[in-house]
C-alpha positions as CSV (number, residue, x, y, z in Angstrom):
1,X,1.9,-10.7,19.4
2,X,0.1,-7.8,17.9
3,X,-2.5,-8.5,15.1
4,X,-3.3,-5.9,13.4
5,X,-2.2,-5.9,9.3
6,X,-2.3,-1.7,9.0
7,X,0.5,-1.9,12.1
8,X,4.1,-3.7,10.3
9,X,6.1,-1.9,13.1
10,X,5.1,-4.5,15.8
11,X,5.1,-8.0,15.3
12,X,1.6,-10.1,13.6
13,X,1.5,-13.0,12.0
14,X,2.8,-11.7,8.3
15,X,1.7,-15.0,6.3
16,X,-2.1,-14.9,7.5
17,X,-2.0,-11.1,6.6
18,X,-0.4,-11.4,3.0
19,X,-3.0,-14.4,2.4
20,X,-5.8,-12.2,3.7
21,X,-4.8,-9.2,1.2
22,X,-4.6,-12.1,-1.5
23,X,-7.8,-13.7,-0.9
24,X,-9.6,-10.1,-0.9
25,X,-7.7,-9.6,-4.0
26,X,-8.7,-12.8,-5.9
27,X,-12.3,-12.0,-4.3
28,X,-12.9,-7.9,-5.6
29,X,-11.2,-8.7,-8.9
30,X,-13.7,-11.6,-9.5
31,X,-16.6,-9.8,-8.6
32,X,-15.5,-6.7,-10.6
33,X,-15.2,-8.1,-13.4
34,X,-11.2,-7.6,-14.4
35,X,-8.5,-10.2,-14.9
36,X,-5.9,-10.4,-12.2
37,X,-3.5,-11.9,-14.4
38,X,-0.5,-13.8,-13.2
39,X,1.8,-10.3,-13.3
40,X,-0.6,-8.8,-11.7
41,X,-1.0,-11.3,-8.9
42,X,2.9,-11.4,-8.3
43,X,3.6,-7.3,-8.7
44,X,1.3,-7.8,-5.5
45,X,2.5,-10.9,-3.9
46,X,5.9,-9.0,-4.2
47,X,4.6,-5.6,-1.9
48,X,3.2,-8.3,0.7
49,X,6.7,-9.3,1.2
50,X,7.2,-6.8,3.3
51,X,5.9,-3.6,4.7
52,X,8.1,-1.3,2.9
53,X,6.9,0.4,-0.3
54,X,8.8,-0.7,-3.2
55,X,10.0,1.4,-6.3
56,X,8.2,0.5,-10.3
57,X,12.1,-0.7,-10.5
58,X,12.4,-2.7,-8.1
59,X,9.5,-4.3,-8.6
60,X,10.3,-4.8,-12.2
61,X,13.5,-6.8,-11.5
62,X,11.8,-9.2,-9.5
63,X,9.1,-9.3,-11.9
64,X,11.5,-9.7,-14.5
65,X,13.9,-12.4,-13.0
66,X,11.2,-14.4,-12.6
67,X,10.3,-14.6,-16.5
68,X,7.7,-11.6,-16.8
69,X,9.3,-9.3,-18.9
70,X,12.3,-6.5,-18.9
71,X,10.2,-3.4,-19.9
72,X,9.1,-0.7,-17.5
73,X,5.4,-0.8,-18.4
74,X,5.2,-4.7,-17.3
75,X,5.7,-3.3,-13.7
76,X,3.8,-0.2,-14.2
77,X,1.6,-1.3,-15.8
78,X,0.8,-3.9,-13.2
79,X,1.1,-1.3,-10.3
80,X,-1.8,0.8,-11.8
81,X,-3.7,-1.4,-11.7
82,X,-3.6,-2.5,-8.5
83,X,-3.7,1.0,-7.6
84,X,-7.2,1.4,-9.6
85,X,-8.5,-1.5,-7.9
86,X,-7.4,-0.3,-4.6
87,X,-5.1,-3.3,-3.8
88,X,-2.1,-1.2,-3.8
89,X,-1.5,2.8,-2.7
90,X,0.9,5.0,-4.4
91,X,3.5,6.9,-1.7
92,X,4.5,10.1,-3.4
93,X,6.8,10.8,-0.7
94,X,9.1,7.7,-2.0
95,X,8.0,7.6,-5.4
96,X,7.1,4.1,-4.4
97,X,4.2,1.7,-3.9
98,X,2.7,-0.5,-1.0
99,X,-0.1,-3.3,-1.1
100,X,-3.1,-2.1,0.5
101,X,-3.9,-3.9,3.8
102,X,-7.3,-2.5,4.6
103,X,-10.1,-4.5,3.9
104,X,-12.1,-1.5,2.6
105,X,-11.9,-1.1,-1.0
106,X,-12.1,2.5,-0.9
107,X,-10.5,4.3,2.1
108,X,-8.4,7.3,2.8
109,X,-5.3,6.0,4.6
110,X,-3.2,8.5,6.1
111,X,1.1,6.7,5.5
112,X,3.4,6.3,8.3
113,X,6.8,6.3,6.6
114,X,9.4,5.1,9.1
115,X,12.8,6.8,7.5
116,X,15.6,4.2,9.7
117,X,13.6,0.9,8.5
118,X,11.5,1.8,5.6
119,X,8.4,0.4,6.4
120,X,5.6,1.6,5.7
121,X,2.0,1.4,7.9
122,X,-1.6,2.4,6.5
123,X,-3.4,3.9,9.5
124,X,-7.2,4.5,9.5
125,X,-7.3,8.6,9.2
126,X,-10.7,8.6,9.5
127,X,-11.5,11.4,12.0
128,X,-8.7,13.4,9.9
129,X,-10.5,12.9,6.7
130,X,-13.5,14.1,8.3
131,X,-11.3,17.2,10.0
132,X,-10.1,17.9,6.3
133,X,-13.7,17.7,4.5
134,X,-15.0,20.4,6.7
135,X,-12.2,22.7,6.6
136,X,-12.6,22.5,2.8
137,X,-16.8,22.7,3.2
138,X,-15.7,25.9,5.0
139,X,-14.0,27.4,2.4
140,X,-16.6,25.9,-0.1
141,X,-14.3,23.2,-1.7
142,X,-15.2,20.0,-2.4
143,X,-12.2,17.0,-1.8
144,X,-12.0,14.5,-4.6
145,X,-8.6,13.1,-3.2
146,X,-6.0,13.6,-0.6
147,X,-3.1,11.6,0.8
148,X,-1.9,12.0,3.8
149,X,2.0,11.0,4.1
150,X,3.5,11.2,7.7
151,X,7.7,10.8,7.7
152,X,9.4,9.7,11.1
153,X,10.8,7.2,12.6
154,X,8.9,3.7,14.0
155,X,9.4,2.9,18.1
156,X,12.0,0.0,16.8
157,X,14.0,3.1,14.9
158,X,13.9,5.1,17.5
159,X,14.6,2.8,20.8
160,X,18.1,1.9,18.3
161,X,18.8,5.5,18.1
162,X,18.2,6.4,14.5
């Protein structure tokens, strides 16, 4: 059995990894100084379900059948900031959003978006970041942000022919 959080396409042990994003959460937000308030705290427990990213909808309606509210901005709300706190990424690809599973508060993930299953894995793109900071020192520009969004298909998605 495989390990490694970033990697949801091969088996690891899900409940130590969704704890471990927790814990880090509970962690950063006390030593920042900002609330993680029971919505907040399930809007993320909710992305650890799985390794998929999940719609501001979807999220909403499990948000709000569990007695958090019925209005968009108690998911997106909640979703922002996760994102500002870098517990959570927004894929624009799928106009969704996954929890974060690096320990890093601030990193550059580059998505693998697996289009049979859905899932979603945050790889390390660190020697692409670099690759893309000097191609824009080359041309004089200065990167304040990129996302990197790959689209395929996983090794399970493939091997069933998808």
């Amino acid at each position: 059995m495989q390990d490694d959080p970033a990697d949801p396409f091969h088996d690891h042990d899900h409940a130590h990894c969704a704890a471990a994003v927790l814990a880090r959460a509970e962690s950063q937000t006390r030593a920042e100084g900002v609330r993680l308030t029971p919505v907040r705290r399930r809007a993320l427990e909710i992305l650890l379900e799985s390794h998929r990213a999940m719609g501001a909808y979807e999220v909403l309606e499990r948000l709000s059948a569990e007695g958090f509210g019925k209005q968009p901005p108690v998911a997106y709300r909640a979703l922002d900031f996760l994102v500002e706190q870098g517990l959570a990424h927004r894929v624009q690809r799928l106009n969704a959003y996954a929890a974060c599973l690096s320990a890093e508060r601030d990193h550059s993930p580059a998505f693998l978006i697996c289009r049979g299953c859905e899932q979603v894995a945050e790889a390390d793109s660190a020697q692409l970041r670099a690759a893309l900071t000097d191609l824009a020192a080359s041309a004089g520009f200065g990167i304040e942000r990129s996302t990197v969004e790959l689209l395929g298909l996983c090794a399970r998605c493939r091997e069933a022919g998808l």
